[in-house]
Each structure stands twice: as structure tokens, then as C-alpha cells.
C-alpha positions in Angstrom: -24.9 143.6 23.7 -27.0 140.6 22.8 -26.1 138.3 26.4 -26.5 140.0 29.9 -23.1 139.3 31.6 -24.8 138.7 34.9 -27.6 136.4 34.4 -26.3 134.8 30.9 -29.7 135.7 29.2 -30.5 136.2 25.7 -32.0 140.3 24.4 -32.6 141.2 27.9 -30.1 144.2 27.7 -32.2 147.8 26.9 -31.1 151.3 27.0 -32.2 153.6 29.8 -31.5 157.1 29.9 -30.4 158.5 33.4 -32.5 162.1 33.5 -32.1 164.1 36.7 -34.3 166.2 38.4 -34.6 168.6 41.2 -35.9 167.8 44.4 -39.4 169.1 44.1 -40.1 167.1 40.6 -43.2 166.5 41.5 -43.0 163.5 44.1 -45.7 164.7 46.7 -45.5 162.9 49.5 -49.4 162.7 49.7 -52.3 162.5 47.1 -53.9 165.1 48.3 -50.9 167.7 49.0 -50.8 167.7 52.9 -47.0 167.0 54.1 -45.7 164.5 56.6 -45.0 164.8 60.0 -44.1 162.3 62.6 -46.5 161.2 64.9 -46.9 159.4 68.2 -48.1 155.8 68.2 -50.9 156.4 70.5 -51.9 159.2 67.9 -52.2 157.3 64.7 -55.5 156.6 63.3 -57.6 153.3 62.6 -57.7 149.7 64.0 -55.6 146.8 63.1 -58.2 144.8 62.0 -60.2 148.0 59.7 -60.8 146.7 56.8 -63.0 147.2 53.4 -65.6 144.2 52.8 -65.4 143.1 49.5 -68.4 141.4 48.2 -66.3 138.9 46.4 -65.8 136.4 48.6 -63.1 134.0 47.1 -60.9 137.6 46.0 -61.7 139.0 49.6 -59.9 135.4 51.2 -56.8 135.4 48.8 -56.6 139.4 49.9 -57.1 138.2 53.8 -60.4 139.5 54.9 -61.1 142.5 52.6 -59.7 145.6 51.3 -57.2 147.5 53.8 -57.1 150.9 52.8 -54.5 152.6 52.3 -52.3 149.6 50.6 -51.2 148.9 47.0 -52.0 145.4 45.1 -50.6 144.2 42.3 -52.1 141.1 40.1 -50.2 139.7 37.7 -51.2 136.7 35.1 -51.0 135.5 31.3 -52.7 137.2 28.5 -56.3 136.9 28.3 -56.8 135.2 31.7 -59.4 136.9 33.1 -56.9 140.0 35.5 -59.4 142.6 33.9 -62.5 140.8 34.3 -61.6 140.1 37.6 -61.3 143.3 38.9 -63.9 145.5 36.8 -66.2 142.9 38.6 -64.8 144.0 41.8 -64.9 147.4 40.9 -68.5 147.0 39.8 -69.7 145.8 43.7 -67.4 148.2 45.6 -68.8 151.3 43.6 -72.0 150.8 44.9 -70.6 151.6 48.4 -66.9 153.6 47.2 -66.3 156.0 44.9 -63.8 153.8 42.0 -61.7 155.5 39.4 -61.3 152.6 36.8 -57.7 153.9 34.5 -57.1 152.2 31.6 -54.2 152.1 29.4 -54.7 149.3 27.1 -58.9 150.0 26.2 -61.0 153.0 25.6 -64.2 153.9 27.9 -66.4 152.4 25.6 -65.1 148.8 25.8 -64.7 148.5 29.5 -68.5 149.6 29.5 -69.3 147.1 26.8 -67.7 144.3 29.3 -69.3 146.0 32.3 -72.6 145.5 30.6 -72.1 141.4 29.9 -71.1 140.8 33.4 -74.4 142.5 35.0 -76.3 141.1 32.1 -79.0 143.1 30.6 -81.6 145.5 32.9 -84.8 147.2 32.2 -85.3 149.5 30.4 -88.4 152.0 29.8 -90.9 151.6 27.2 -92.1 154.9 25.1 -94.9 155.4 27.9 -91.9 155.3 30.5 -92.7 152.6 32.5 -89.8 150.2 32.5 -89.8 146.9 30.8 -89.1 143.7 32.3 -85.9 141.9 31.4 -85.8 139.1 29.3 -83.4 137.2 32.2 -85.9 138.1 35.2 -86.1 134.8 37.3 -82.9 133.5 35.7 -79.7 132.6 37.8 -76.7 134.3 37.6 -75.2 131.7 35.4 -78.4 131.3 33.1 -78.6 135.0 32.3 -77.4 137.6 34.1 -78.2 139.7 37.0 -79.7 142.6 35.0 -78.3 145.2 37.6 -78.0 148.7 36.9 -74.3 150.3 36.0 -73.0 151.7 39.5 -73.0 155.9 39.1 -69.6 156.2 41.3 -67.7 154.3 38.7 -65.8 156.7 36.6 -63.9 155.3 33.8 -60.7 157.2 32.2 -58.5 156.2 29.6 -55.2 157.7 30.1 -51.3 156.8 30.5 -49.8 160.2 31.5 -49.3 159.7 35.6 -49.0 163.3 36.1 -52.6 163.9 34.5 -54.2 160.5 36.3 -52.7 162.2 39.3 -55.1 165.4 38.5 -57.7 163.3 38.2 -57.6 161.2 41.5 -57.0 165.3 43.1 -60.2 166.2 41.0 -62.3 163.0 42.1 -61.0 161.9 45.1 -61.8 158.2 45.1 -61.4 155.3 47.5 -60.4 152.8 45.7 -58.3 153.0 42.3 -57.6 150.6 39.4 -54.4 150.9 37.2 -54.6 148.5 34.0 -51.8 148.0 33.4 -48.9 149.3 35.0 -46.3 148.7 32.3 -48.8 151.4 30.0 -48.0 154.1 32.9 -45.5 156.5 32.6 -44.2 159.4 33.5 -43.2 162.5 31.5 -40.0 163.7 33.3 -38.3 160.8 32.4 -37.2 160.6 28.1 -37.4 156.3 28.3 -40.4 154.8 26.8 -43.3 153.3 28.9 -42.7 149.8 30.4 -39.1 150.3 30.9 -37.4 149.8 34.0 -36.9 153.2 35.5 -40.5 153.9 34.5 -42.2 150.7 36.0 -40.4 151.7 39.4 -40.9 155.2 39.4 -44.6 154.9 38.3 -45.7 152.6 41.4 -43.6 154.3 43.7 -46.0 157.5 43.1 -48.8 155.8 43.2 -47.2 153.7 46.7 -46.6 158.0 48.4 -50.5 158.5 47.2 -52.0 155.2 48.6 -49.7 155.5 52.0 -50.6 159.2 52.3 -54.1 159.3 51.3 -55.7 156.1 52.7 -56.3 155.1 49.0 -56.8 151.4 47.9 -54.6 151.1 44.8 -54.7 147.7 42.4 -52.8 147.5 39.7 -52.5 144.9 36.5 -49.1 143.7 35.3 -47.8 142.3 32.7 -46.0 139.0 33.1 -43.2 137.5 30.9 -42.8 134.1 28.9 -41.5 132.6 31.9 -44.6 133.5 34.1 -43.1 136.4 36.4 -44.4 140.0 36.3 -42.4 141.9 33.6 -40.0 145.0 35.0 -38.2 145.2 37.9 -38.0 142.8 40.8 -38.3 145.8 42.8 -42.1 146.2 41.9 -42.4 143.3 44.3 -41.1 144.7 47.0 -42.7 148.3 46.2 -46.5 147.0 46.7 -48.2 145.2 49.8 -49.3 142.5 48.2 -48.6 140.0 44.7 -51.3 138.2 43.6 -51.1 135.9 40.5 -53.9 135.0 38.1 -53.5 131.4 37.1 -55.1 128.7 35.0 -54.8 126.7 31.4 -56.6 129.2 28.9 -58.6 125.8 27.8 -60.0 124.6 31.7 -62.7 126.8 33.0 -61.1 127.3 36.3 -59.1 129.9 37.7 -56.6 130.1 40.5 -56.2 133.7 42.0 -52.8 132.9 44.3 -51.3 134.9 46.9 -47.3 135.6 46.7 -47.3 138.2 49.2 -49.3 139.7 51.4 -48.3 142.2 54.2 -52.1 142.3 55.9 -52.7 138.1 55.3 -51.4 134.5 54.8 -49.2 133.8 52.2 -50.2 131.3 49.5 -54.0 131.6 49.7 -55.9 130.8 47.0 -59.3 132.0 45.4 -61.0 129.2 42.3 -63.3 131.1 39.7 -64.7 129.3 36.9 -64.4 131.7 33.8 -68.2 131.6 32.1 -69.6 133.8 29.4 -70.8 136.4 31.8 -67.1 137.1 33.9 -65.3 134.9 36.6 -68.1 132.9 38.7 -66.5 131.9 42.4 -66.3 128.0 43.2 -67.5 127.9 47.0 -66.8 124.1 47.1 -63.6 123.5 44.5 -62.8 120.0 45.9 -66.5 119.0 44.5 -66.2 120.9 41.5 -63.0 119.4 40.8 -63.9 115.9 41.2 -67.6 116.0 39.4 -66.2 114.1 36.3 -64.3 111.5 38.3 -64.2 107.9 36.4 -65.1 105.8 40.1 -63.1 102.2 39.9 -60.8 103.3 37.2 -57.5 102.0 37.3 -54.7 104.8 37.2 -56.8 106.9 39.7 -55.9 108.3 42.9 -57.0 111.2 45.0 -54.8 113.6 46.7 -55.3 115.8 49.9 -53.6 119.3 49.0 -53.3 122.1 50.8 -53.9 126.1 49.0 -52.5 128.7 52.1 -55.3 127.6 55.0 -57.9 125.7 52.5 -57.5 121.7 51.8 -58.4 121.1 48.4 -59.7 117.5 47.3 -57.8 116.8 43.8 -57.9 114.0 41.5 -54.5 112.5 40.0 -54.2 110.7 37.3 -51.6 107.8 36.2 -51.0 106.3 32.9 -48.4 103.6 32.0 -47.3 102.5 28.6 -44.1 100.6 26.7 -41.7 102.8 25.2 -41.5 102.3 22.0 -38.1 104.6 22.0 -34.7 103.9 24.0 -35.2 106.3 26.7 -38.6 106.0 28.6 -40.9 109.2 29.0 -41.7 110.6 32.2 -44.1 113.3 31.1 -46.1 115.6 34.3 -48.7 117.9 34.4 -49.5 119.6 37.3 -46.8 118.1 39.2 -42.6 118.8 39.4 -40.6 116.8 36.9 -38.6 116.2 39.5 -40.8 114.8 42.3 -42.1 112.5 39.6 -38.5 111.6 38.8 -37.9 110.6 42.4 -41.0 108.8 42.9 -40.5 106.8 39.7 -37.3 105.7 41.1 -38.9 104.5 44.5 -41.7 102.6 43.0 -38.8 100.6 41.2 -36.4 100.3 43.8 -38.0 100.5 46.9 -41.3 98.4 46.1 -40.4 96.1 42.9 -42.4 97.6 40.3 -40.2 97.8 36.9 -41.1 100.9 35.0 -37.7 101.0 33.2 -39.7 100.2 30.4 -42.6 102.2 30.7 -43.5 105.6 29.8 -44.9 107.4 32.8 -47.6 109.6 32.2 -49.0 112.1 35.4 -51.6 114.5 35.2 -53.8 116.5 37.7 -57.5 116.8 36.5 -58.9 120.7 36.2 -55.2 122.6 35.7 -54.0 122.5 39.2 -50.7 122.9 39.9 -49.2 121.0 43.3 -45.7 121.6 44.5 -46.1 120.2 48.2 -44.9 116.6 49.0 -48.3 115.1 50.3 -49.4 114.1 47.2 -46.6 111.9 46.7 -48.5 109.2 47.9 -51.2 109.7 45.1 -49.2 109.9 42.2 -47.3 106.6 43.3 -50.9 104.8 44.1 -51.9 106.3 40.3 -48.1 104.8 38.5 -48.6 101.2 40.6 -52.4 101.5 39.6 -51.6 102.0 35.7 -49.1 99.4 35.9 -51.1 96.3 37.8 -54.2 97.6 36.0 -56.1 97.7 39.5 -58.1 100.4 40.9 -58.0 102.4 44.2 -60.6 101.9 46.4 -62.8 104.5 45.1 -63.9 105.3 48.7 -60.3 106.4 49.9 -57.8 109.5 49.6 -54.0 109.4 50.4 -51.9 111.4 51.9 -48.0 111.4 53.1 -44.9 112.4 51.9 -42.8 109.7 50.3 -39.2 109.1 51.1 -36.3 107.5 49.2 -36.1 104.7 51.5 -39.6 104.1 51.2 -40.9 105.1 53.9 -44.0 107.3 54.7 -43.7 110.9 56.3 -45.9 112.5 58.0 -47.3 116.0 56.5 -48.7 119.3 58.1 -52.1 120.1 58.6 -53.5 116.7 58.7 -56.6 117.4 60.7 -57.9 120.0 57.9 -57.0 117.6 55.5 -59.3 114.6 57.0 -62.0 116.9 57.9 -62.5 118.0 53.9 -61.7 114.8 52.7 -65.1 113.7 55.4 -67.0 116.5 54.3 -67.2 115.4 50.7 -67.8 111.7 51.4 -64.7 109.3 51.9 -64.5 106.8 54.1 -61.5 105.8 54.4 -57.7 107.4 54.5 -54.2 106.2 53.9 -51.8 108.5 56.0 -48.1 107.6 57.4 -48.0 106.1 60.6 -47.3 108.6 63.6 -44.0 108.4 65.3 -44.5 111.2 67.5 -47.3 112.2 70.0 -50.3 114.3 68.1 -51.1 117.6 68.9 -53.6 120.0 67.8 -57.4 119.1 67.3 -58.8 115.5 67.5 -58.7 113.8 63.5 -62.5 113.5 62.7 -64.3 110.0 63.7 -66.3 110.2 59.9 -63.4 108.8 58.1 -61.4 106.1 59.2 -57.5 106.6 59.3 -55.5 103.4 58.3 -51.9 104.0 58.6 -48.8 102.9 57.3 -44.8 102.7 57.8 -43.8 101.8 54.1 -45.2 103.2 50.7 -44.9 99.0 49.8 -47.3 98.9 52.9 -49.7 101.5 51.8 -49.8 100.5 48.2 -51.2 97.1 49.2 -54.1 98.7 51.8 -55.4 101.2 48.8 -55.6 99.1 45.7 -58.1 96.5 45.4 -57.2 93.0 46.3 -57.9 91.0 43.1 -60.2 87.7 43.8 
């Protein structure tokens, strides 16, 4: 059958055999062979709040604090963006206080050691009288040359795919915290289909779920994702695991956006930046400065936006670019923003405030690879299309923020207080935000920046570009 009859796609239709097995076929309800029993409330152990520092900073806020034990995390991302990088360097810091077992499906022992190696750079190492030699990268910063740290000893690496013999191992071992690259490379032998099929995907992490829910075992696992961007095999594997985290990023910016989907122990949408060097994924402490380092000040087409990633405001740049069409149909061409929203914002510039871009093609694009889907920055990309087309700047000192309506008008966006505050912290003195209709609540906006509000986009168009002389 070449079209699914359900969702109308293309070679999406694959054979699975149905196998069935007995009762005991080996799905222990523990790792460690103990059985369950119910217990009283009063009776279970650990506190709400126990978790698992994680010397990663940027990975422990997307994951909401630290590791939880006991849960099950799956990271998902495109090919060669940095999922196995990211968490052999993880696994690297939490084996000097855990016991790791590192599986791999997809490389052999030797060239997760080889990458091991580049991350912590190179260490001493003795000379033929035994007494070590100095590194080359002694007194050098991270980024200049490594760390030169020793290879943790409670790191044990194993390249398998059976789940019946990784389960052998993790008896053998007994570790803490476990890494399963990838999950689509697992299987199991009771069942005859082929590894990364459906029924093997959601059998696999439903073992490994019974052994981290039983055990008190930190499972992450790597998984595949499709040419559409979702994690290949069944929607199910979702809903299996605690929390979805995706890897995100263009494979030619540096940065890297490590984004919550779900998370059962945090806040939803969180994000983590990393900057991808020659030595692993380096975390960005202060994105909002990073991402605006290269920022042409006083260019026309310019605007910056206030967006917010889960609980952390993040200081973007947007850019704007107008040109004649030489075809029939004008381009409206985004990157980093929806179609749509650019679509409906186009519209309102012509309609609402007199600005004819029927013959223009509309070009949008958000510096460093970020993606935004909330409305707040509507108000930049309109200040960046009027800016283009007049050919004047935005005052260079001054972010925007507000959702734009199809009447025109200015709404008023959550988290406004975070917003301001970051948007002080880095410098700005000034920022356009819709005018407040309704009594404000919450913490005082700060006195650093100065708020200039307005009812109209028409109104706040003429307060943030530069008045011509």
C-alpha cells in the first residue's frame, strides 16, 4: 500500500509482525529483580525536591534543576547536531560523582573515547623517568585549548543493541545514571521485526521506563527524528518517558538551542543556548549579548525584539529587508519567524498604517538561528518592514514589544516585567510597549529603562524610528 488511508501520507505503511508471548517474557518489573508491592504514602521514600546536580548548568535548567532519579529523558534532534556530544559531556562530569554506563548502538568504544578525549583536551602524561609532563594547554581557557582532565574511571562504555544483554549489563554494573544512543538501534529479540520499527521502539523504552521507575535509575536516551523534525517511531514514545527535549540549531550558526517539550519534574518550554566549538558544546551564560555582538547600530531594517524561552527573556535581533518585485506576485520570504504571522503583519502595515508593500518583496530574518513563534515580536518585525521601506533606522537605543492586532492596535503581552528588566540589564534605554488598559499587577517595571507606550502600531512606528531633519 503506497498511501496510509488515515493520514493521506506517502511510504509510511511497514509490515509488523504480531509475535505473542507468555506472561513472564521477560518484562521484570524492576532492574534489579525485586517485585512490587503497594505502599502507603507516608512510607515512600525521598523528597519532592531530591534531585541530581548536574554540573552543566544550561542542560541542568532546560531539565528543571538537575537530574531526578529515577526518570527517563529522551533528546531528540537532526543529524549531526551535537545530541551525542551533548551528553557524553554530561556523562563525562556526572561520572566523577555516579557510576555511568554510556550504550552505544551507532559507534564502537574506541570512537566515543576518541571524542571523550577532544572535549577534555589533552592531559599529562609521564615522561620515561615517571614524573608526569606538563600539558601543552596548561594556563589556557577552556576554549583556547582544553581542560586537560583526566578520563573519569566510572565511565564504562559498551557497544551493544541486544536489550536483553544491555539489561545483564546494567544487573552486572549497577549504575546511576544510563545513556542509550540511540533508541531506534535497540531492540529486542522476542520480537521477529527489525530494529526501529514501531513495536520495537515501544517495547524497548517501556523496559527501560519498568527499570528506571523500579530501580531509581536515570535513563537518557537519543532518538532519531524525521524529515519533518519530529522523533521517528511512535507517538507513544512521548508519552512513555518523563521528559522531551529537542536539540535545535542551523548546522551553519554556532549556536544551539536545547528545548523543553515536556517535562513532568519542570517548566515546559525552557531553553538551554550552547555554542558548538571544536572542543564540544560550550554554554552561553548571557545569549541576549552573544546574540547581538554583531549588531549593525543605526542600520535601517533593524529592530530588536523581547522574547521569551520558558522563564528566560532573550534579547534578539530582527532583521527587515524590502525590495521591488521583479515578478507578478511579491515574495514574502521568513526566517525564524511563521509565514503566517509575517503574512498578517504585512497586511496591517498596508492597511492599517499606509505603507504599500504590494510591490515589494518582504524579506524577515532573525540573526543567530532562532526560531520565535510568540506574538510579542510582532512589533519588531513591523518596526524592521517600515524601517526597510522609509530607509530609516530604529533608534538604536530602544527594543519593542507588543502584540500586533489586525485593527492596528497594540496588545499587551505576558511577562513584561522580565522582559524590561533584561532588556535594562544589557543597556537600552528606552522601550516601546502597548499601552495598559488594565491595572498592573506583579512586580514594579524597572526605573533603568524608560517605557513609552502606545495605543496604535501607526503610533508606535512614529516614536521608534528616527525623525528625519
Amino acid at each position: 500500500m503506497g498511501r496510509c488511508p488515515k493520514c493521506g501520507a506517502w511510504d509510511t505503511m511497514v509490515e509488523e509482525i504480531v509475535e505473542k508471548t507468555t506472561p513472564a517474557a521477560g518484562h521484570p518489573r524492576t532492574g534489579f529483580g525485586e517485585r512490587s508491592r503497594p505502599r502507603r504514602l507516608p512510607e515512600v521514600s525521598g523528597d519532592v525536591e531530591e534531585r541530581t546536580p548536574l554540573p552543566i548548568e544550561e542542560f541542568s535548567r532546560v531539565l528543571g534543576g538537575g537530574i531526578v532519579p529515577g526518570s527517563i529523558v529522551l533528546i531528540g534532534g537532526d543529524p549531526g547536531i551535537g545530541k551525542s556530544t551533548l551528553l557524553l559531556q554530561a556523562t563525562l562530569e556526572m561520572a566523577r560523582q555516579l557510576t555511568v554506563l554510556y550504550v552505544s548502538g551507532e559507534e564502537s568504544d574506541r570512537q566515543i573515547k576518541m571524542r571523550a578525549t577532544r572535549i577534555l583536551g589533552p592531559h599529562s602524561t609521564p615522561d620515561p623517568a615517571g614524573h608526569p609532563l606538563p600539558s601543552p594547554d596548561v594556563g589556557r581557557g577552556e576554549g583556547e585549548g582544553g581542560r586537560g582532565e583526566e578520563l573519569p574511571k566510572d565511565l564504562f562504555l559498551v557497544t551493544e543493541t541486544n536489550l536483553d544483554i544491555i539489561l545483564e549489563h546494567i544487573e552486572e554494573i549497577k549504575p546511576q545514571l544510563i545513556v542509550v544512543d540511540s533508541i531506534q538501534t535497540t531492540y529486542m529479540p522476542q520480537l521477529e521485526s527489525s530494529a526501529g520499527s514501531v513495536s520495537q521502539v515501544r517495547e524497548t523504552a517501556s523496559r527501560l521506563r519498568e527499570l528506571a521507575k523500579a530501580s531509581g535509575v536515570t535513563v537518557f536516551l537519543i532518538g532519531h527524528v524525521t524529515k519533518e523534525g519530529a522523533i521517528a517511531g511512535p507517538r507513544v514514545l512521548e508519552h512513555i518517558v518523563d521528559a522531551v527535549l529537542y536539540l535545535e540549531g542551523d548546522r551553519f550558526q554556532a549556536y544551539r538551542l536545547l528545548r523543553t517539550v515536556k517535562n513532568r519534574y519542570g517548566a515546559t518550554s525552557e531553553v538551554g543556548v550552547f555554542e558548538m566549538r571544536d572542543r564540544g558544546l560550550v554554554e552561553v551564560p548571557n545569549p541576549s549579548e552573544a546574540f547581538l555582538a554583531e549588531r549593525m547600530v543605526n542600520a535601517p531594517g533593524s529592530a530588536i525584539a523581547v522574547t521569551m524561552e520558558g522563564t528566560r527573556p532573550l534579547l534578539v535581533e530582527i532583521q527587515g529587508l524590502t525590495s521591488p518585485t521583479t515578478f507578478g506576485n511579491p515574495r514574502r520570504t521568513p526566517n525564524g519567524i511563521d509565514f503566517n504571522r509575517l503574512l498578517l503583519t504585512v497586511a496591517v502595515l498596508t492597511r492599517r498604517v499606509g505603507i504599500h508593500l504590494a510591490e515589494q518583496d518582504v524579506f524577515v530574518n532573525v540573526i543567530s538561528g532562532l526560531k520565535i513563534s510568540e506574538p510579542a515580536a510582532d512589533l519588531a518585525v513591523a518596526a524592521a518592514i517600515a524601517s526597510s521601506v522609509k530607509d530609516i533606522p530604529v533608534r538604536a537605543d530602544t527594543v519593542l514589544i507588543g502584540e500586533v492586532g489586525l485593527s492596528g492596535e497594540l496588545r499587551m503581552v505576558s511577562q513584561m516585567e522580565a522582559r524590561l528588566r533584561e532588556a535594562a540589564k544589557l543597556g537600552f534605554k528606552t522601550a516601546i510597549v502597548p499601552k495598559r488598559l488594565r491595572p498592573r499587577s506583579g512586580q514594579p517595571w524597572p526605573e533603568e529603562i524608560e517605557i513609552v507606550e502606545a495605543r496604535s502600531l501607526r503610533e508606535a512606528l512614529n516614536k521608534a524610528l528616527v525623525t528625519k531633519e
